[in-house]
TORPA-4810 file (N, C-alpha, C, O; in nm, 3 decimals):
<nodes>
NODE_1_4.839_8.297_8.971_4.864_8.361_8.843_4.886_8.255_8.738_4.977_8.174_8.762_X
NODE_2_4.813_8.240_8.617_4.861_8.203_8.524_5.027_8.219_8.469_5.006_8.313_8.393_X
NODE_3_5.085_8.209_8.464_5.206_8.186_8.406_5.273_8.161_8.251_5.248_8.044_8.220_X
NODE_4_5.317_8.200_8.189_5.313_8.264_8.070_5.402_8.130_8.013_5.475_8.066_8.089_X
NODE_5_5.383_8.095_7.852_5.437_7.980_7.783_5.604_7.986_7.776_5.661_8.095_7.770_X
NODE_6_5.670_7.871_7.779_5.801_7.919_7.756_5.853_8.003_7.629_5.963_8.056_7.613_X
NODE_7_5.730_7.998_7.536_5.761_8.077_7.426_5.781_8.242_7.458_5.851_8.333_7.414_X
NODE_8_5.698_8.228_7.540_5.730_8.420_7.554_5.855_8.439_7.604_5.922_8.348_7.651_X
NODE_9_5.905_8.602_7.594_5.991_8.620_7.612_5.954_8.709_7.740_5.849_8.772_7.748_X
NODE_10_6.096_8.706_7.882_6.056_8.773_7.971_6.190_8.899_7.987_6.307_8.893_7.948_X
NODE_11_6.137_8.976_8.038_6.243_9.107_8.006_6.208_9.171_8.140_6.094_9.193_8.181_X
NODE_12_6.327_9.199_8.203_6.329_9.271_8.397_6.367_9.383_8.321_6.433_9.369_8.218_X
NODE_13_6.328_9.505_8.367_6.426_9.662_8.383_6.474_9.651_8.491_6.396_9.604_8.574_X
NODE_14_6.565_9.674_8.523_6.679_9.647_8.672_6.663_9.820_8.693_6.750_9.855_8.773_X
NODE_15_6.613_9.893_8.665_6.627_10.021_8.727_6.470_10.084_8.786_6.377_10.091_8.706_X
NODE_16_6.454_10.123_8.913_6.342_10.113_8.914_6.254_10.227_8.857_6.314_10.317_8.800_X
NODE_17_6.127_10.235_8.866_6.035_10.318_8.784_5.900_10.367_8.898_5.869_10.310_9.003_X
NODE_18_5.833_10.497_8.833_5.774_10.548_8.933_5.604_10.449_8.873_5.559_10.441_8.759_X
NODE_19_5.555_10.398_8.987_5.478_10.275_8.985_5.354_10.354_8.940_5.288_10.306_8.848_X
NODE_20_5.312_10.478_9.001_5.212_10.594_8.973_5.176_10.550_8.831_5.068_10.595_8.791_X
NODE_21_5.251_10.463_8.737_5.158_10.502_8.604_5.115_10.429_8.532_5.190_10.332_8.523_X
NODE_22_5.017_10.420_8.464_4.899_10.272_8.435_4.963_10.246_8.310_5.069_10.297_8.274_X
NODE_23_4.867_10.130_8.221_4.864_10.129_8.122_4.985_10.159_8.009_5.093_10.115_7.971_X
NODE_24_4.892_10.262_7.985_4.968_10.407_7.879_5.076_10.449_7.892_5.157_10.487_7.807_X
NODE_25_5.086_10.444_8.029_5.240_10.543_8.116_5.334_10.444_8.094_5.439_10.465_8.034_X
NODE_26_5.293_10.319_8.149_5.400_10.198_8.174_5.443_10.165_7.997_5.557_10.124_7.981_X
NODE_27_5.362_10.181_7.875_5.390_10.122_7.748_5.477_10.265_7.699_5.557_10.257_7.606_X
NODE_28_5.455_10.384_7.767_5.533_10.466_7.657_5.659_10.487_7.737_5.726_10.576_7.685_X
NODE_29_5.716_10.436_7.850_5.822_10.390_7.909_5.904_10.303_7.857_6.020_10.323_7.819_X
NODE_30_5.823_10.174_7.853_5.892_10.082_7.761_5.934_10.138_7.634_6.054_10.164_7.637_X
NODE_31_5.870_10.170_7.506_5.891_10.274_7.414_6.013_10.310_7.402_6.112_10.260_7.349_X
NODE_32_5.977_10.464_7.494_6.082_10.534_7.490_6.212_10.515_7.570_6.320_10.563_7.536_X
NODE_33_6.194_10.447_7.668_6.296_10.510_7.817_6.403_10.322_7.776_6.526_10.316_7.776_X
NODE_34_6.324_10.220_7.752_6.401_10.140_7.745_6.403_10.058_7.615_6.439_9.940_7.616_X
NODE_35_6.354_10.135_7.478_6.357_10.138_7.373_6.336_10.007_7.303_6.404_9.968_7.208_X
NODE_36_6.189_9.915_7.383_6.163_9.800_7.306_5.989_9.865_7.229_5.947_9.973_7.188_X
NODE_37_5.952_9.768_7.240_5.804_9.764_7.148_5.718_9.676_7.260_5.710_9.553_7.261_X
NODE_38_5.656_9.765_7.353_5.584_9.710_7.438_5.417_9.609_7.386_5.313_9.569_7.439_X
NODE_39_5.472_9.610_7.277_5.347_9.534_7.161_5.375_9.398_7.078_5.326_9.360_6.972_X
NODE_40_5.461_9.346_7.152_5.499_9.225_7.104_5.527_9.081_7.161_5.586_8.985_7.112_X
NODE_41_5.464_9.101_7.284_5.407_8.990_7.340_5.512_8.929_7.438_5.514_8.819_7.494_X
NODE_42_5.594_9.026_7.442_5.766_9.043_7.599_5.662_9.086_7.678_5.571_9.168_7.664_X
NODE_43_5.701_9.001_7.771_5.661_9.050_7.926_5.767_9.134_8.019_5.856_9.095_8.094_X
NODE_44_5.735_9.227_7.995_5.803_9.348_8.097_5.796_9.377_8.249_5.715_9.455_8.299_X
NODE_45_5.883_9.311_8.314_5.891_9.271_8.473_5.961_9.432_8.490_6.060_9.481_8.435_X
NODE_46_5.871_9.485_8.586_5.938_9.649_8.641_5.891_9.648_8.764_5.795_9.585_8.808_X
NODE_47_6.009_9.767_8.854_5.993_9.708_9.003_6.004_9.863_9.026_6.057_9.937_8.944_X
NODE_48_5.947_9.911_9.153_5.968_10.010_9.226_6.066_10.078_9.290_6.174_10.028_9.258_X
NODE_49_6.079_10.158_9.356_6.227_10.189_9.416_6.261_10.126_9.531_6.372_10.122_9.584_X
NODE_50_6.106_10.051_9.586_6.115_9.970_9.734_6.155_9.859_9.666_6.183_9.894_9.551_X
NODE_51_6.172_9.730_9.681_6.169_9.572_9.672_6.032_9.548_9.688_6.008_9.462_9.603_X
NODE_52_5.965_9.564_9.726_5.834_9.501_9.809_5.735_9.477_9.659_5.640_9.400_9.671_X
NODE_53_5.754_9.532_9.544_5.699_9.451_9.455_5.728_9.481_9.311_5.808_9.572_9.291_X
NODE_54_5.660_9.401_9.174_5.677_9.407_9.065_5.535_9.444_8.977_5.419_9.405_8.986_X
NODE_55_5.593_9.520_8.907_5.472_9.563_8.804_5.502_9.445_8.661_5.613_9.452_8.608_X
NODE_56_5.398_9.340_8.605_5.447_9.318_8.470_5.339_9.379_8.359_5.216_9.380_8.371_X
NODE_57_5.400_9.419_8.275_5.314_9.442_8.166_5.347_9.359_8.048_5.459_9.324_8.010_X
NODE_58_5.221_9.330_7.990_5.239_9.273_7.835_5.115_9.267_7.754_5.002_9.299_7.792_X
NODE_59_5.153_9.214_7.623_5.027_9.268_7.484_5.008_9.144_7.457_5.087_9.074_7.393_X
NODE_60_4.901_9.108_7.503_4.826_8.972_7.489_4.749_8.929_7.386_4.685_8.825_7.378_X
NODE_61_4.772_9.092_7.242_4.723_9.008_7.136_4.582_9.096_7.094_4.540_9.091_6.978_X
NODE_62_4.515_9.172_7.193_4.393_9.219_7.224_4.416_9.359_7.309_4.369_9.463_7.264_X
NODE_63_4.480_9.357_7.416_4.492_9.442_7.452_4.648_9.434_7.621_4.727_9.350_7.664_X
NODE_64_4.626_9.518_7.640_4.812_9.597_7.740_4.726_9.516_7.884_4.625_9.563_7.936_X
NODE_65_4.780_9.413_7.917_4.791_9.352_8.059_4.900_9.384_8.198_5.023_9.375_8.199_X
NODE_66_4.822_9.418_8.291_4.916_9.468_8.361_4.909_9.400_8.501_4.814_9.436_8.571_X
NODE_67_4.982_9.320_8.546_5.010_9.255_8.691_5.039_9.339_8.788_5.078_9.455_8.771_X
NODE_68_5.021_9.286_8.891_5.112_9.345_9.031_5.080_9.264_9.135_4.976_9.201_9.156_X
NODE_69_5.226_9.276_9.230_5.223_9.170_9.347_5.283_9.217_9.441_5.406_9.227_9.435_X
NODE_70_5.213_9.256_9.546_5.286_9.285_9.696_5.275_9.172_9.789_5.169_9.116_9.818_X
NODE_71_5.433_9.131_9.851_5.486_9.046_9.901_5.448_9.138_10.058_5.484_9.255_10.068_X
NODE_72_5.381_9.075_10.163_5.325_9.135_10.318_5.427_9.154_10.378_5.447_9.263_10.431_X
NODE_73_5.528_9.042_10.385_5.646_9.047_10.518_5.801_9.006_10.464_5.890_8.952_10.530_X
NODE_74_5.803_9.051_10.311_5.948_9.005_10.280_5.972_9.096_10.153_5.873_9.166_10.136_X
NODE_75_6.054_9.115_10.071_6.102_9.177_9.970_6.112_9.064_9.859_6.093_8.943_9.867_X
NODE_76_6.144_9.137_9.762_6.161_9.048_9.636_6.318_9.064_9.625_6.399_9.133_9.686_X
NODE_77_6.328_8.966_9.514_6.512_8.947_9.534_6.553_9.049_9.404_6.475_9.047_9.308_X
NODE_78_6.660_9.131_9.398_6.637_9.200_9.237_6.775_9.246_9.207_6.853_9.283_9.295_X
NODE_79_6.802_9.242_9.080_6.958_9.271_9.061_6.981_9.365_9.121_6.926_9.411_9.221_X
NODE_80_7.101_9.418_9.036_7.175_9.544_9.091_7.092_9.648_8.999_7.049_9.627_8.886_X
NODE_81_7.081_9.745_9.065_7.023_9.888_8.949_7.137_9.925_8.873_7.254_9.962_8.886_X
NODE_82_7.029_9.890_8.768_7.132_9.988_8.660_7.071_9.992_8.533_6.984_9.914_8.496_X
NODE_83_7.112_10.072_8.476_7.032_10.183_8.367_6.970_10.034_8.214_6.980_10.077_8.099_X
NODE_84_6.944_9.961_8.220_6.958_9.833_8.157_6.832_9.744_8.146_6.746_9.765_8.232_X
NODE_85_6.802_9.636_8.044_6.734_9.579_8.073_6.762_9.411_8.063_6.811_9.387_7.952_X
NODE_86_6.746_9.279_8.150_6.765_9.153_8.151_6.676_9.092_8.135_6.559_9.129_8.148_X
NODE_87_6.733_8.937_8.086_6.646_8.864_7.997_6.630_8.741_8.110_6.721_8.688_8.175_X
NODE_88_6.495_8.714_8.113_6.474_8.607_8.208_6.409_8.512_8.227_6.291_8.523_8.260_X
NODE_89_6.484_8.358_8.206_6.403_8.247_8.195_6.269_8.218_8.255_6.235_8.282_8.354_X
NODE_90_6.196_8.136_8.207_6.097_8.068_8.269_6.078_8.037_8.425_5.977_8.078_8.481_X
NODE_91_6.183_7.957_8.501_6.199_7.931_8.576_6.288_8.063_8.678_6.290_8.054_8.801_X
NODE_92_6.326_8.128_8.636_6.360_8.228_8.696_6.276_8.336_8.760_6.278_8.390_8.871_X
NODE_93_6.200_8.349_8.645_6.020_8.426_8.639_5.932_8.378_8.743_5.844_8.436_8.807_X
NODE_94_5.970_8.269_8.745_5.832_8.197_8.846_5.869_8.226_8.972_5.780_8.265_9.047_X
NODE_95_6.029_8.213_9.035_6.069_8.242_9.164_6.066_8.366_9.203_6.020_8.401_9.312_X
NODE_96_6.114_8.444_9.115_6.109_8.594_9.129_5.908_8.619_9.162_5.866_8.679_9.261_X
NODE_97_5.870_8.593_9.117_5.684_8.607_9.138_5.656_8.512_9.276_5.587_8.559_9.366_X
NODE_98_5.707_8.394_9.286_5.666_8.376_9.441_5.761_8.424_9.551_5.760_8.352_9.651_X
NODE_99_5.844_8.531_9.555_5.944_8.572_9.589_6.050_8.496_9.662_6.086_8.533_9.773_X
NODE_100_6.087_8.419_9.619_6.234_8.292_9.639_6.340_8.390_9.551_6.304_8.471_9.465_X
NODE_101_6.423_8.374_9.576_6.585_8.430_9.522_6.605_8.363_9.420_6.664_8.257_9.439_X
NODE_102_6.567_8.395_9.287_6.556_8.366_9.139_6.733_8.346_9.121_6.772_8.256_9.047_X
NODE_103_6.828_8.429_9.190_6.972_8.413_9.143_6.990_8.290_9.183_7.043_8.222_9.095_X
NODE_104_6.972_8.242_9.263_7.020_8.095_9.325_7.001_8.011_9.201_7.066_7.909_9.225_X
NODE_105_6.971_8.004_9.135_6.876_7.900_9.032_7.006_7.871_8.908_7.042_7.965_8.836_X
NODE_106_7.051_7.772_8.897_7.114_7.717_8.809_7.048_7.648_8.694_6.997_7.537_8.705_X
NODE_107_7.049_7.729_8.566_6.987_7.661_8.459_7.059_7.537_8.402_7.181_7.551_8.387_X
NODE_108_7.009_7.420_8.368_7.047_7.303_8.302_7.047_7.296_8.188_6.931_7.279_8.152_X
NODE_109_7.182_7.300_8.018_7.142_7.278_7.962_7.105_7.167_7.895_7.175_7.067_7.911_X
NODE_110_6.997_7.161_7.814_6.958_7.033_7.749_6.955_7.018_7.652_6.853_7.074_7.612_X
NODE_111_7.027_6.952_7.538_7.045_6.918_7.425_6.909_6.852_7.365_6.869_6.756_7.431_X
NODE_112_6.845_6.882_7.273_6.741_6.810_7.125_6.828_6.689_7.104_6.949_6.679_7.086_X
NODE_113_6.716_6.584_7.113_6.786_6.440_7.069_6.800_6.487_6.921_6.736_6.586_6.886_X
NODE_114_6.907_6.399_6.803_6.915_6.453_6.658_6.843_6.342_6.612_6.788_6.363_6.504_X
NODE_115_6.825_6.213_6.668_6.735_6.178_6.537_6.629_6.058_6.665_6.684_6.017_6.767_X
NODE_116_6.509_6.027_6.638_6.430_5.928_6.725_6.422_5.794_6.644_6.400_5.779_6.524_X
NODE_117_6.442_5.721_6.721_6.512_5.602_6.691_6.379_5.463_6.698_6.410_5.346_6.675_X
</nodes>
């Protein structure tokens, strides 16, 4: 999979959703049910009621992209359910998609040098 710039923004629904619905179904979810703008270039990580995989959707500018990944012999790692949606780094994104335990992951912060010398 290509892998998306750190500029984008990545967004999990922690509650799961009925996978049955394409496109259309999955953007007027976003919409309505978790009240963003599935047209603005957030990548929307949504998961099933099993673990066993993730739907992402996003607006690439042209038109509604939609992923999916079933893991054969393991589950994906995923918060707690709940009615909500979380915001999720780069590096968090990537583990969660090769299914490694994204919580384990300690972000580093890094300070902007202020002036180059």
């Amino acid at each position: 999979m290509i892998f998306p710039s750190n500029r984008v923004r990545i967004m999990v629904a922690t509650k799961p959703i009925d996978f049955r619905k394409g496109h259309d179904g999955l953007a007027a979810m976003v919409k309505n049910e978790l009240r963003k703008d599935p047209f603005t270039g957030t990548i929307f990580v949504l998961r099933a009621r099993k673990a066993d995989c993730p739907k992402l959707l996003y607006w690439d500018g042209s038109g509604l992209v939609m992923a999916y990944k079933r893991l054969d012999e393991h589950s994906f790692t995923w918060s707690a359910v709940k009615d909500q949606l979380m915001l999720m780094n780069h590096a968090q994104f990537e583990a969660l998609f090769a299914g490694l335990d994204w919580q384990r992951l300690r972000v580093i912060a890094v300070k902007a040098p202020r002036a180059v010398a």
